[in-house]
Each structure stands twice: as C-alpha cells, then as structure tokens.
Backbone as JSON, one array per atom type, in Angstrom:
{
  "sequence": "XXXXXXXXXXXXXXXXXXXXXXXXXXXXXXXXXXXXXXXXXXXXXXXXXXXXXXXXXXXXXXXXXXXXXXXXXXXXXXXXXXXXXXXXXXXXXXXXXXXXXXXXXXXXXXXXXXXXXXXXXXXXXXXXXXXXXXXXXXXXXXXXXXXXXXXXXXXXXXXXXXXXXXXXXXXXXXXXXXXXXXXXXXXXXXXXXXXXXXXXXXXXXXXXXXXXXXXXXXXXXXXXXXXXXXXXXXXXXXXXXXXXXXXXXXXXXXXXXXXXXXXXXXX",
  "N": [[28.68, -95.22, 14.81], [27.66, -92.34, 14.61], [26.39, -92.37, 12.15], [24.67, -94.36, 12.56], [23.02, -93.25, 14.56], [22.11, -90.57, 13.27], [20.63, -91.79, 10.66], [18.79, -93.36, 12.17], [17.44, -90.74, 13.4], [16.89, -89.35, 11.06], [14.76, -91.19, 9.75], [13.23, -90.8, 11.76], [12.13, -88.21, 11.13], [11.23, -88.73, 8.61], [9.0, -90.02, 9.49], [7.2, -88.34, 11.33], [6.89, -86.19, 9.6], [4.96, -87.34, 7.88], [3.05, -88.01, 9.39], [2.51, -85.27, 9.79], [1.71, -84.23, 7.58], [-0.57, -85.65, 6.89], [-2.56, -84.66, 8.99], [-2.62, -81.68, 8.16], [-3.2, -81.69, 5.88], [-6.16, -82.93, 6.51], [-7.34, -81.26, 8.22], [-8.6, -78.68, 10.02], [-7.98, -76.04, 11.5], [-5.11, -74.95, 11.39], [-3.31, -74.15, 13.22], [-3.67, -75.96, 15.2], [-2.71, -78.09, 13.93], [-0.38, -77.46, 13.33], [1.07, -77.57, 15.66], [1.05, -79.64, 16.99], [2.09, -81.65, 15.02], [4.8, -80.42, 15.43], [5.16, -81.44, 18.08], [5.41, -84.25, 17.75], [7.87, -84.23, 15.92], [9.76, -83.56, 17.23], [9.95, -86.05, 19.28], [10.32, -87.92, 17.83], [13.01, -87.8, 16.86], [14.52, -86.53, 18.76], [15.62, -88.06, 20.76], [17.53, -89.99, 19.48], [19.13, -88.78, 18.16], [20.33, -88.49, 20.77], [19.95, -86.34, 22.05], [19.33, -84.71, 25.07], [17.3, -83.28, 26.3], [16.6, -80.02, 28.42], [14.16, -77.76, 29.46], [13.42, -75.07, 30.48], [11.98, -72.71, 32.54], [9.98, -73.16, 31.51], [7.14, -72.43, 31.64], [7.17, -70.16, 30.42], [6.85, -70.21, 27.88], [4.23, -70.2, 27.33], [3.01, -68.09, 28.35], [3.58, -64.59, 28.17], [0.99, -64.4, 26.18], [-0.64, -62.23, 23.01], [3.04, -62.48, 22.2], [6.38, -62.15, 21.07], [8.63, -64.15, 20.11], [12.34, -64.25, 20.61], [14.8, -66.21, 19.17], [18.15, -67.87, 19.44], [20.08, -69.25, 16.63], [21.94, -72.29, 15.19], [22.45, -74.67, 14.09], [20.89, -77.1, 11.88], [19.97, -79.21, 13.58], [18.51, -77.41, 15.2], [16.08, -77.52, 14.68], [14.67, -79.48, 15.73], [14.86, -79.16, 18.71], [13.67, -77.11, 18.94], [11.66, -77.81, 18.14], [9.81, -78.69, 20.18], [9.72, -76.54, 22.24], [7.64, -75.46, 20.79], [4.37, -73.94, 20.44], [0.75, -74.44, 20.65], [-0.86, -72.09, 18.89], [1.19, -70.34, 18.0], [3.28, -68.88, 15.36], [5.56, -69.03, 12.67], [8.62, -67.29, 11.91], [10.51, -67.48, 8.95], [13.74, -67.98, 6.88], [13.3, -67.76, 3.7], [14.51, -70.23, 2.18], [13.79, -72.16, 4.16], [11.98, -73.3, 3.28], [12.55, -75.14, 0.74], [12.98, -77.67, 1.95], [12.71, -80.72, 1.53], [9.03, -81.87, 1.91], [9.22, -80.8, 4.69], [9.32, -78.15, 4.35], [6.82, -77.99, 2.78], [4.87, -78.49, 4.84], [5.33, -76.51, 6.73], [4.64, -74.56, 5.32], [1.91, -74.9, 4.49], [1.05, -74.93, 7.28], [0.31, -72.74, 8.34], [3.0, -71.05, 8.72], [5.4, -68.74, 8.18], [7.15, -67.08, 5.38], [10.28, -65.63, 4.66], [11.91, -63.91, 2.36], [14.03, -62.05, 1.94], [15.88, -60.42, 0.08], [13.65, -59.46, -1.59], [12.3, -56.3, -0.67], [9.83, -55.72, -0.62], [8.25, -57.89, -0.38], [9.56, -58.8, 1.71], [8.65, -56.93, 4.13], [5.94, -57.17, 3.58], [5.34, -59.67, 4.65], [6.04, -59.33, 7.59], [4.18, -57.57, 8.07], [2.22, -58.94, 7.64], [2.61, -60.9, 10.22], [2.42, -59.09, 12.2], [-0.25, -58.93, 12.09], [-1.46, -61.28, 12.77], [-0.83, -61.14, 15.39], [-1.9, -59.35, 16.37], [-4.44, -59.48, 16.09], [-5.14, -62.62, 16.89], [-4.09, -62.61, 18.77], [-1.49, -64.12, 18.49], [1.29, -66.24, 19.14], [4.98, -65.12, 18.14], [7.49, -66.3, 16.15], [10.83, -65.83, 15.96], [13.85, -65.47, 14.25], [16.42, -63.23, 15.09], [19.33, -63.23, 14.39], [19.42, -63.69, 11.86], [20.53, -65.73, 10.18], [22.6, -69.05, 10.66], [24.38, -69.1, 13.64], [27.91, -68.23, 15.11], [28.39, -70.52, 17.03], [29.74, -70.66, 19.55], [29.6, -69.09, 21.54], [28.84, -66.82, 21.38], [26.75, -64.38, 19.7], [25.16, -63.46, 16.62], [25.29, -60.39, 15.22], [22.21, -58.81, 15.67], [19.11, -59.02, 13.67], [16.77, -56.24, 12.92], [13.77, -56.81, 12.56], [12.36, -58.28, 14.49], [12.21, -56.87, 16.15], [11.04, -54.85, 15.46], [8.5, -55.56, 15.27], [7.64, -56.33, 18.11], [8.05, -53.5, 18.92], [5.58, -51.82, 17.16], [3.85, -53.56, 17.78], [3.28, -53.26, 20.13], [3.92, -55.41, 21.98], [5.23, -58.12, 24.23], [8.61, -59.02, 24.22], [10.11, -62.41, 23.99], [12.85, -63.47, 25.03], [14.34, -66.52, 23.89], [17.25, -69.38, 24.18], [19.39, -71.54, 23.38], [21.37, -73.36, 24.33], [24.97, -74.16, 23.84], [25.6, -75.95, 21.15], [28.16, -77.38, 19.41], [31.21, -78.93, 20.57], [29.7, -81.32, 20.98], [27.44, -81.88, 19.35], [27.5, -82.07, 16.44], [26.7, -81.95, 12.82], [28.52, -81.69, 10.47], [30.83, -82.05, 11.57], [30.82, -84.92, 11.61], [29.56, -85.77, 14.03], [27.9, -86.94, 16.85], [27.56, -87.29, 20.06], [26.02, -88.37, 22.8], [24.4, -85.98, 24.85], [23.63, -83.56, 27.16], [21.11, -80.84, 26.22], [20.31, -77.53, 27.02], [17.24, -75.38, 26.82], [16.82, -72.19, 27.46], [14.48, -70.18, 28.87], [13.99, -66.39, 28.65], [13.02, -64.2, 30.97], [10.56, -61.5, 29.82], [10.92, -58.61, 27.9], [9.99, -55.45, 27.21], [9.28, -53.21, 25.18], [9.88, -49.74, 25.77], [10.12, -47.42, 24.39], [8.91, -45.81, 21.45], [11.08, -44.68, 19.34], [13.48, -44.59, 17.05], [16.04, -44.8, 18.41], [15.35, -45.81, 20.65], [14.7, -48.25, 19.92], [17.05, -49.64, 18.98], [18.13, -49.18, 21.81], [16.85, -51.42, 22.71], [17.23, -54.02, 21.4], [20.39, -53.79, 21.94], [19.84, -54.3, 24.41], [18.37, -56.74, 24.66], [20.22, -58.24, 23.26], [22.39, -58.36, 24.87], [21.74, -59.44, 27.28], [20.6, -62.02, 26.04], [23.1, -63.71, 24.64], [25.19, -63.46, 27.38], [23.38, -65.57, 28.64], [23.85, -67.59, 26.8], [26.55, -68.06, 26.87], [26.7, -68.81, 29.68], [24.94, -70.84, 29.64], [26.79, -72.6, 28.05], [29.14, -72.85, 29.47], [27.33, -74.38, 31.45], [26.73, -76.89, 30.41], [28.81, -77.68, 29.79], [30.73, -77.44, 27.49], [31.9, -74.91, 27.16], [34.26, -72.72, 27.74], [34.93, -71.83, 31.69], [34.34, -68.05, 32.25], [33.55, -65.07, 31.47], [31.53, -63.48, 28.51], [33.3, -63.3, 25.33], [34.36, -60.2, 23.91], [32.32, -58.52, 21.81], [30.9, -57.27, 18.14], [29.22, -55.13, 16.57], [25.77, -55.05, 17.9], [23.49, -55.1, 16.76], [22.13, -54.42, 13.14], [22.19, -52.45, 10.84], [19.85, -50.47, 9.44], [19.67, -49.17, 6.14], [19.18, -46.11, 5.18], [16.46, -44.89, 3.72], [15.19, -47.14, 4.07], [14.21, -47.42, 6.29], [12.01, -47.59, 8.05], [10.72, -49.53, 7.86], [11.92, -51.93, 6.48], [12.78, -55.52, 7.39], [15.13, -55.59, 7.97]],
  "CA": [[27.53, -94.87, 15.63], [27.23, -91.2, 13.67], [25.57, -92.79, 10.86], [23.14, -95.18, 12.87], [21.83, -92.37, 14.96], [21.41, -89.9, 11.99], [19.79, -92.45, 10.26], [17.02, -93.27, 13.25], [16.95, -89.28, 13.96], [16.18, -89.04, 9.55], [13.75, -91.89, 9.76], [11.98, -89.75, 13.22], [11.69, -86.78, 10.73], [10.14, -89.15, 7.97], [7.63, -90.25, 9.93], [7.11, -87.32, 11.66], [6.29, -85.65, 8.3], [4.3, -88.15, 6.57], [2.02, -87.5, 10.34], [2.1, -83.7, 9.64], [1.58, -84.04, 6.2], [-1.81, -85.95, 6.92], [-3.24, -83.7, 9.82], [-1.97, -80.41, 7.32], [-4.31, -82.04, 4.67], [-7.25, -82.54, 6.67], [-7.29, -80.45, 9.69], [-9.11, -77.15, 9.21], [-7.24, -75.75, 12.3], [-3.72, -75.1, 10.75], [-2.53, -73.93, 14.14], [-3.23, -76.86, 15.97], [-1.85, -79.34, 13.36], [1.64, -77.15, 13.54], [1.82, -77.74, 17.35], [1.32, -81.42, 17.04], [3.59, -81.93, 14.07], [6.08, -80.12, 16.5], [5.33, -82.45, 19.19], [5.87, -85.55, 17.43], [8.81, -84.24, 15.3], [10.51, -84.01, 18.69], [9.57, -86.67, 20.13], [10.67, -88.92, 17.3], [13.88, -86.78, 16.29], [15.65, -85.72, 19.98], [16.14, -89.34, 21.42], [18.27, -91.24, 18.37], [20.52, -88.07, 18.42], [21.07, -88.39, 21.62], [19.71, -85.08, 22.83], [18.43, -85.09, 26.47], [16.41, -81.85, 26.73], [15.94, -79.51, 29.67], [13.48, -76.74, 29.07], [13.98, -74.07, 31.64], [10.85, -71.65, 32.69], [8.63, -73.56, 30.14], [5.89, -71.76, 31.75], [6.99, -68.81, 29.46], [6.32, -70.53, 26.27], [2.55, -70.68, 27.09], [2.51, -66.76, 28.61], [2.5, -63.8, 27.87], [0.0, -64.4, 24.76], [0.57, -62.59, 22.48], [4.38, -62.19, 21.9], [7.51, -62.24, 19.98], [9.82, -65.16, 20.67], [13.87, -64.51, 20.07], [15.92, -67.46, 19.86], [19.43, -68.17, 18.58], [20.06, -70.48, 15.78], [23.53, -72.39, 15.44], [22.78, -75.66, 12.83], [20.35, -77.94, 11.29], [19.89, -79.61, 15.09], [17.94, -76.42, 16.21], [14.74, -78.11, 14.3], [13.66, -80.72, 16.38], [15.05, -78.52, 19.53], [12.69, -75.86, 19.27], [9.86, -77.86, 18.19], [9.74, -79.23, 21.64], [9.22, -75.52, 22.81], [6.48, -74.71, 19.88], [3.26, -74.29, 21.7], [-0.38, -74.16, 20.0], [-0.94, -70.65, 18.37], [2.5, -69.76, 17.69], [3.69, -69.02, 14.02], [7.21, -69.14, 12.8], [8.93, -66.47, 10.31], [12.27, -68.45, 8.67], [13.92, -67.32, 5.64], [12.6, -67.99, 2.26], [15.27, -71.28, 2.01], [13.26, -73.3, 5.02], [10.89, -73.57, 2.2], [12.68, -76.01, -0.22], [13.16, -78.47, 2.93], [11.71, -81.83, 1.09], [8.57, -82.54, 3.08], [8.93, -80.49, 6.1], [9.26, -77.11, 4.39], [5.57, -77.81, 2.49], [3.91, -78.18, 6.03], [5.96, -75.81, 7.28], [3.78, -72.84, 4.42], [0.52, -75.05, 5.27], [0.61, -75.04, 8.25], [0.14, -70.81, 8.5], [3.77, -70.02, 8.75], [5.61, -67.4, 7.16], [8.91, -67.24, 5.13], [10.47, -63.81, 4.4], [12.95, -63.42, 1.12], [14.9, -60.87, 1.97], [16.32, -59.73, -0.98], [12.8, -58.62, -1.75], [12.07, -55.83, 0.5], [8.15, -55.47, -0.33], [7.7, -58.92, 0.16], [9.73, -58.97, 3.34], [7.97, -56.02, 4.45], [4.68, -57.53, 3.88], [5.54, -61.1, 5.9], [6.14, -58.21, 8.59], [2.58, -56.74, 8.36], [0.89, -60.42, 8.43], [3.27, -61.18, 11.73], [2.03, -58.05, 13.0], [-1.76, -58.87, 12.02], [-1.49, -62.06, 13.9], [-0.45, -60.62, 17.11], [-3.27, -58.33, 17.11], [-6.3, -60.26, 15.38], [-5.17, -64.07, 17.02], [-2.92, -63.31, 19.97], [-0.07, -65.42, 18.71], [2.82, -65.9, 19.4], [5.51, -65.15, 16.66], [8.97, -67.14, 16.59], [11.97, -65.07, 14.81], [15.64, -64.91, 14.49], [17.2, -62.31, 14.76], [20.87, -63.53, 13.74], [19.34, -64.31, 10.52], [20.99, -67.0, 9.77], [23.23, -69.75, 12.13], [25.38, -68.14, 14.4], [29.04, -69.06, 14.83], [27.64, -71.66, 17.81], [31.28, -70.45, 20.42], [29.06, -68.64, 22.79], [28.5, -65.14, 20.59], [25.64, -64.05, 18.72], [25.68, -62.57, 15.42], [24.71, -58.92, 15.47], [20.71, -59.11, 15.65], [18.44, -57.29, 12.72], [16.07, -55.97, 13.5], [12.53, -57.6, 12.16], [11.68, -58.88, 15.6], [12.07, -55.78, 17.27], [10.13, -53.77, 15.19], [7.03, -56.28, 15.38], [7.45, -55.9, 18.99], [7.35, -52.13, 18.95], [4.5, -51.51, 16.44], [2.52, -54.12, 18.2], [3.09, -53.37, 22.07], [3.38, -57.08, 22.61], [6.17, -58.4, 25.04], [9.78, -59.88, 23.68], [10.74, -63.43, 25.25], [14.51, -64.11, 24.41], [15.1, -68.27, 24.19], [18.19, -69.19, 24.25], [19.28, -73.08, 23.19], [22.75, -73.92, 24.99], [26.04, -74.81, 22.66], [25.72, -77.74, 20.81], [29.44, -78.51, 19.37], [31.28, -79.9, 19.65], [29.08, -82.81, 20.71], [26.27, -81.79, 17.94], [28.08, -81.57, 15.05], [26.51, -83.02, 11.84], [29.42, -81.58, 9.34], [32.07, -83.12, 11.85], [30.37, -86.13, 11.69], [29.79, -86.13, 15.9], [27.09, -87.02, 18.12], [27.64, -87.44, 21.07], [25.12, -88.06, 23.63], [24.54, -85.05, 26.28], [22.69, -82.15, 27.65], [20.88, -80.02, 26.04], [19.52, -76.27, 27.54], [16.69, -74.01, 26.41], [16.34, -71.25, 28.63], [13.27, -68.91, 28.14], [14.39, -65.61, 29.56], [11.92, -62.79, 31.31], [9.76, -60.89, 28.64], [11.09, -57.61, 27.56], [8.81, -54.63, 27.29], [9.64, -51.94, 24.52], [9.35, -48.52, 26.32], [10.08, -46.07, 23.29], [8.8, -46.42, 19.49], [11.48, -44.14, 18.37], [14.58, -45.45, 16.91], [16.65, -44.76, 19.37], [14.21, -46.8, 21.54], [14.71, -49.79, 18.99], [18.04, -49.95, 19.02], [18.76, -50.17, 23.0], [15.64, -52.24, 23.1], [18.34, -54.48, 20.66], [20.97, -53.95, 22.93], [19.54, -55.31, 25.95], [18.32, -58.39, 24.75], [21.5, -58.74, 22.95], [23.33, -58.43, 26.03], [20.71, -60.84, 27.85], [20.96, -63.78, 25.22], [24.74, -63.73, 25.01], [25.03, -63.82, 28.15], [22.74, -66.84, 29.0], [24.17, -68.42, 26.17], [27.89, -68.38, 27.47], [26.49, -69.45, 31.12], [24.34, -72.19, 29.69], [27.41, -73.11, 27.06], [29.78, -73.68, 30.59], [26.99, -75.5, 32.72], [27.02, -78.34, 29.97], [30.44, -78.42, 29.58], [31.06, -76.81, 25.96], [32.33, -74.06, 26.65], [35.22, -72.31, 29.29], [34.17, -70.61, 31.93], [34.62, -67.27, 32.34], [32.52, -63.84, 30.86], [31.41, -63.53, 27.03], [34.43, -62.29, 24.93], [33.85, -58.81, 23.21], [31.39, -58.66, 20.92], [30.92, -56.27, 17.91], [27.94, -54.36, 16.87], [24.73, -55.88, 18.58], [22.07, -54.86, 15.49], [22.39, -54.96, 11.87], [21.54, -51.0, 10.62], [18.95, -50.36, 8.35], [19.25, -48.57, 5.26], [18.02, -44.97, 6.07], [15.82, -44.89, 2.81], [14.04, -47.93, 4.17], [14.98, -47.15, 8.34], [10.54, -47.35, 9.3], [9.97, -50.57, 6.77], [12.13, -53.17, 6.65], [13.2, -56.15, 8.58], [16.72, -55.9, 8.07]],
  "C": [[26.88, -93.57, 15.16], [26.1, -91.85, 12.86], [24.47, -93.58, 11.43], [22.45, -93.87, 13.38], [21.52, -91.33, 13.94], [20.42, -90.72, 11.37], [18.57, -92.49, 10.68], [16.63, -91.58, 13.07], [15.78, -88.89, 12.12], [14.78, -89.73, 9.63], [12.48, -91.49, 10.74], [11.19, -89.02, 12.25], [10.85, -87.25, 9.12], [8.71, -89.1, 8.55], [6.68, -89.66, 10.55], [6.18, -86.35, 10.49], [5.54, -86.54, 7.63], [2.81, -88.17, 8.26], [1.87, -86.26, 9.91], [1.38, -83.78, 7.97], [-0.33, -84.42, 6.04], [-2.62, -84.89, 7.41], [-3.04, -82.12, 9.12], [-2.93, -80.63, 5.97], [-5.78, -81.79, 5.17], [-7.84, -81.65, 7.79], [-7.6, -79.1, 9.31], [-8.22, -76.23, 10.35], [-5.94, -75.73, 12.37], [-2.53, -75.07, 12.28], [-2.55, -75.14, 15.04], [-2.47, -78.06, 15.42], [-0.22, -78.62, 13.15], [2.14, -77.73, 14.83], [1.87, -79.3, 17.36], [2.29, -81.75, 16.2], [4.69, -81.57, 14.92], [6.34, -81.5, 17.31], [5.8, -83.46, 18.91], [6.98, -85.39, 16.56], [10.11, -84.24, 16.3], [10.6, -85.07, 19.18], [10.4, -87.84, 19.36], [12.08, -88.82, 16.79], [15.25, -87.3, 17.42], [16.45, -87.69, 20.76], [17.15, -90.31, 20.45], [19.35, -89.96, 18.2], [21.43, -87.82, 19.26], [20.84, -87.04, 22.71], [18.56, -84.86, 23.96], [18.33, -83.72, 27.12], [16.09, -81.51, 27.51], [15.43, -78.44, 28.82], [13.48, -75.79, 30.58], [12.94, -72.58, 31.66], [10.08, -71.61, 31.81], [7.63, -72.85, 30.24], [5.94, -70.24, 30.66], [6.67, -69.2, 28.49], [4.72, -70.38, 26.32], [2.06, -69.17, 27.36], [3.69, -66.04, 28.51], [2.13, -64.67, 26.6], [-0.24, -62.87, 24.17], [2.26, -62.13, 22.69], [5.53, -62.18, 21.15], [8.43, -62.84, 20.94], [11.01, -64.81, 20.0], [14.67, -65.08, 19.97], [17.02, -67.3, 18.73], [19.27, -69.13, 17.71], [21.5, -70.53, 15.5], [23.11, -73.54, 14.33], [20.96, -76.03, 12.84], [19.63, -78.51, 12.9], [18.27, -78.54, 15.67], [16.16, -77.03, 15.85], [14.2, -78.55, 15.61], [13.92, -80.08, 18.17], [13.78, -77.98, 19.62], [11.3, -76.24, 18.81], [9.29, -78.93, 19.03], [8.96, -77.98, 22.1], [7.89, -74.92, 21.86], [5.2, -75.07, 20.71], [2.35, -74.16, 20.22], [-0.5, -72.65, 19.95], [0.22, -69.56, 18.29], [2.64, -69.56, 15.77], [5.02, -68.59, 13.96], [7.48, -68.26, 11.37], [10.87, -67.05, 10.15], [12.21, -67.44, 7.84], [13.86, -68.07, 4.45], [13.42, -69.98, 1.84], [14.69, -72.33, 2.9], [12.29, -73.84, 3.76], [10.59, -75.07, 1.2], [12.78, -77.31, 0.72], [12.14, -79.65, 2.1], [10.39, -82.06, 2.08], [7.87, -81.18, 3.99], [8.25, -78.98, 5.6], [7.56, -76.85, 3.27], [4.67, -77.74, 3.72], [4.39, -77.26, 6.72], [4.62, -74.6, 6.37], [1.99, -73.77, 5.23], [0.1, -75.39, 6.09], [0.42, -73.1, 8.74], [1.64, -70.81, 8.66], [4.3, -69.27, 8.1], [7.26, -67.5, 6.32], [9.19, -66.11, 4.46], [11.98, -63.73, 3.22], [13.72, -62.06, 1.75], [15.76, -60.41, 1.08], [14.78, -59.32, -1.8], [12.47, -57.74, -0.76], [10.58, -55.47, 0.38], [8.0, -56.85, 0.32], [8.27, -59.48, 1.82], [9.0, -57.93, 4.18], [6.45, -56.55, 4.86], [4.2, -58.5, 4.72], [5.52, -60.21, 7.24], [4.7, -57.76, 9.1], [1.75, -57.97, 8.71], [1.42, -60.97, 9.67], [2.58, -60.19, 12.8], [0.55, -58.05, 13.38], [-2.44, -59.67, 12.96], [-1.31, -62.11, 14.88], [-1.56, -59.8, 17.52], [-4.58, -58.96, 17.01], [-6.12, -61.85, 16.2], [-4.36, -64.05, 18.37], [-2.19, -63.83, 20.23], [0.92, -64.87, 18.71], [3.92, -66.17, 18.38], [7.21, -65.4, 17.14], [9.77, -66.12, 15.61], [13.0, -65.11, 15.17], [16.29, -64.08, 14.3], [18.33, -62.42, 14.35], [20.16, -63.33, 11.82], [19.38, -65.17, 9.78], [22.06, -67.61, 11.0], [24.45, -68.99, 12.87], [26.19, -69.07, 14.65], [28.64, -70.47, 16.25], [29.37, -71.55, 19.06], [30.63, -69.59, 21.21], [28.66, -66.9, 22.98], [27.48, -65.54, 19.71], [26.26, -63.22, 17.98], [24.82, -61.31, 16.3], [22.99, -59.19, 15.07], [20.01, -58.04, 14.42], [16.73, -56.94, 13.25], [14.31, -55.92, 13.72], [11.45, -57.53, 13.51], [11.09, -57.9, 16.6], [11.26, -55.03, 17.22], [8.77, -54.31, 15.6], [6.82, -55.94, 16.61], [6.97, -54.39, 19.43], [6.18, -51.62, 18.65], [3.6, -51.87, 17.05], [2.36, -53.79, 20.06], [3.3, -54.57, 22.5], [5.11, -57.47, 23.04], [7.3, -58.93, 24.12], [10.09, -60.67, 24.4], [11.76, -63.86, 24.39], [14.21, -65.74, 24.89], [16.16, -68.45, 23.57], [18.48, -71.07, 24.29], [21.07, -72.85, 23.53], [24.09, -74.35, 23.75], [25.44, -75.9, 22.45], [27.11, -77.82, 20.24], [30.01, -77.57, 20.57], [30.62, -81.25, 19.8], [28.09, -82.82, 19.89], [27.08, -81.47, 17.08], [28.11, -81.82, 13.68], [27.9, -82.57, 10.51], [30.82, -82.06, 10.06], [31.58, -84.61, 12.05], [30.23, -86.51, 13.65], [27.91, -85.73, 16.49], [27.06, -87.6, 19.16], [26.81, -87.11, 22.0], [25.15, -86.88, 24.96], [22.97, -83.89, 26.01], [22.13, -81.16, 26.63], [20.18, -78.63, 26.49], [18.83, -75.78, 26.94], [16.13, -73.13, 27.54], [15.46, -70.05, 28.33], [13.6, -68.01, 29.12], [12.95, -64.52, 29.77], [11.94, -61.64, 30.14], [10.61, -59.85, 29.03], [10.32, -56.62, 26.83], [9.41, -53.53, 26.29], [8.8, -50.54, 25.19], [8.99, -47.23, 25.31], [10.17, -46.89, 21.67], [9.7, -46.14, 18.55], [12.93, -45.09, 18.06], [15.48, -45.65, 17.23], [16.21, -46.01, 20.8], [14.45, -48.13, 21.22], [15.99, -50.5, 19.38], [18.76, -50.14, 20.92], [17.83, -51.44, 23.64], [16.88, -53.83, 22.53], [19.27, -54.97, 21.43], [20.73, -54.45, 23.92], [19.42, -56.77, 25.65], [19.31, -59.17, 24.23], [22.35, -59.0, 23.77], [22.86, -59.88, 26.99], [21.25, -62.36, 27.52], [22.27, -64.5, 25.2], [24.72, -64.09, 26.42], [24.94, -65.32, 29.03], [23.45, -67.59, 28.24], [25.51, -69.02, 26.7], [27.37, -68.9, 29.19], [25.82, -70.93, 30.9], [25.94, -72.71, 28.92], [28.51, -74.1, 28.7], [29.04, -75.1, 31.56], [27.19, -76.93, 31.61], [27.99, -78.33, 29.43], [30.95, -78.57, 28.26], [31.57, -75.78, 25.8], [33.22, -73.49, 28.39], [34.6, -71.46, 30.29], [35.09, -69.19, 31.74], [33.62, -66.18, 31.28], [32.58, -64.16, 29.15], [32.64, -62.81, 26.38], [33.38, -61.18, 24.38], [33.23, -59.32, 21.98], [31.14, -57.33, 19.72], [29.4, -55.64, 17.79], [26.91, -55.31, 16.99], [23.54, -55.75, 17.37], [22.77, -54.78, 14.26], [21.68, -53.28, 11.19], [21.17, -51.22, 9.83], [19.42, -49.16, 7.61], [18.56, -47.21, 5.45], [17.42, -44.8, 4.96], [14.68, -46.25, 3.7], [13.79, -48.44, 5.93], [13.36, -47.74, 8.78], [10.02, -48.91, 8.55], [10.55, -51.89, 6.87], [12.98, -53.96, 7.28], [14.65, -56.74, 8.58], [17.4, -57.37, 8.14]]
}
C-alpha cells in the first residue's frame, strides 16, 4: 500500500507541475501563478498520502501583510503541506538544493522565489536584501526556515539561524511562527510508512521585534524558539506521535554568527 500511495501522491506532483509549468510560462503575474501551483500541488498530493489536513488560525496566513513566516521543516512531506498554507503574494527563500528538484524546482526560480547558497556569503547576503525589498516595495509575505535544514522531526527544533530574524528586524514587519505537527512515524518515506492520519499546522500570534540591537535579535530568537517547540510537542501529543508531557531540554536556540560578518549574514 506504501508504493501505491507514493505512486498516486508522485503522479499528483506530475501533474501538478506540468499545470505550474504552463501558467509559469504564460502568466505575467508570477505571484499569482505560485499560489495556484500551490493550490493544486496540494490538492493533488495530500489525499493519496493519506494526509488529512487541519489548518489552525488560517486567518493568519492572509494577515498581517507584509511579514515573515517561520515554519519547521522535518522531510520531503513538508512540500505539499505548506503549499496548502501558501497564500497569493508570498515568496519562499529555500536553500540553493530546492533548485535541482526535476520540474518543481524550475517553477519554483520562475515563479519569483528565492534560493540562498550559503556557502556563498555575498550571494546569501544579497537573497537577504531582495527578501527585504519585497517586504517593503510589494508587502509580501516571506516564507523561511530557520532550522535550515530538516529537523530531527521528535518534537525539538534545531537551533534557529538567524536570516529570518534579521529580515524581520531591518524591515519592522511582524514574525508569524507555523508550526506543522510530527509526522513519523506515520509519514515516513525512508521507512517506507504511510499511514493515514492527522495532520496539524498551527499559525501562531505574530511576533513584533522591539530592539534592532543584537541583543534584541537574539531574545527575539529565543522567544519564538520557545513558542514553536512548544506548539510543536503539544500538537505532536494531540495526534498521537508523540508522549505527553513538556519539551525535553533543548540546546542553544540560534546558530551564532561569525563576528566578522555578525550585521550581514543569514547564518
């Protein structure tokens, strides 16, 4: 049963893409042919895996305008998740590797989003300044991960860097933590398991950076680190993935910058 529903869920994300791929060709409006590609990459994706989506204070995905979205990432899965929650005039900053994605990761660049190398630090720097440009010149709303990369998916976040935070600071523009529920062990494409169930995304209340300095950054960091965690281990118990009881200890919540490059880059 693994292998049929992968299969349908692959065949969603064909057809899915060979729609984006059209509307990404002729569509002069890049932002609205991302949000539809979303829509229907969901739509055709979440049901053959088995994943029966609650969205939880959806009304935040649509306000504030603009903002900086924070969500966790745990596998491959989180795709077709979060492009349920992608609204119209959002843009998404991955890392330089969403890129080679057969398909997805060409509409993924023409559709306006962004992909940040990080082992270059001008060119991650500069993905930084056009995230920042778009929040002020378009009012969008900008998706980022702070983990970096997938987090161990047991009800801890990696230590967060700090990209997201800064955009927030520089620009004045609100932080909304989302927060996508465990998936294993019933999502588990490298144990071969899908198992039909629940899935959570919980959009948590915006967070307001009070101080620019770097002191400021870093409990700005801390909080929402504390926040997401959090939610994550409360959503991980309600669908029945994870024990209850409080988040274990956690180590450092941010990812320190380099003090040569402390005001620049996105760690």
């Amino acid at each position: 049963m693994f292998y049929l529903r992968l299969l349908a869920a692959l065949l969603g994300f064909v057809a899915a893409s060979a729609y984006g791929l059209c509307i990404a060709l002729f569509r002069r409006d890049r932002w609205s042919a991302s949000s539809d590609y979303a829509t229907v990459l969901a739509r055709l994706m979440l049901p053959p895996l088995g994943i029966r989506l609650e969205i939880r204070n959806e009304a935040g995905l649509y306000a504030p305008r603009p903002c900086v979205y924070a969500g966790n990432h745990q596998s491959v899965l989180d795709v077709p998740i979060l492009a349920a929650c992608f609204k119209r005039g959002s843009v998404i900053i991955a890392k330089r590797e969403v890129g080679s994605i057969p398909l997805f990761g060409w509409i993924y660049r023409a559709t306006g989003n962004l992909l940040i190398d990080r082992s270059d630090t001008g060119q991650a720097v500069g993905m930084l300044k056009v995230a920042e440009g778009a929040i002020r010149e378009r009012n969008a709303a900008v998706w980022i991960f702070p983990e970096g990369t997938r987090g161990p998916g047991d009800g801890l976040l990696l230590p967060f860097k700090k990209g997201a935070f800064r955009i927030a600071v520089e620009t004045g523009a609100p932080l909304v933590p989302v927060v996508i529920s465990p998936l294993r062990p019933d999502f588990d494409i490298g144990a071969r398991r899908l198992t039909p169930g629940r899935v959570i995304v919980q959009v948590l209340e915006p967070v307001h950076a009070t101080d620019a300095g770097e002191e400021g950054l870093v409990a700005l960091i801390e909080l929402v680190h504390a926040r997401m965690e959090a939610a994550l281990h409360a959503l991980g118990v309600e669908v029945g993935r994870l024990p209850a009881g409080g988040p274990h200890p956690t180590g450092p919540r941010y990812t320190s910058a380099r003090p040569s490059l402390r005001a620049a880059t996105p760690d």
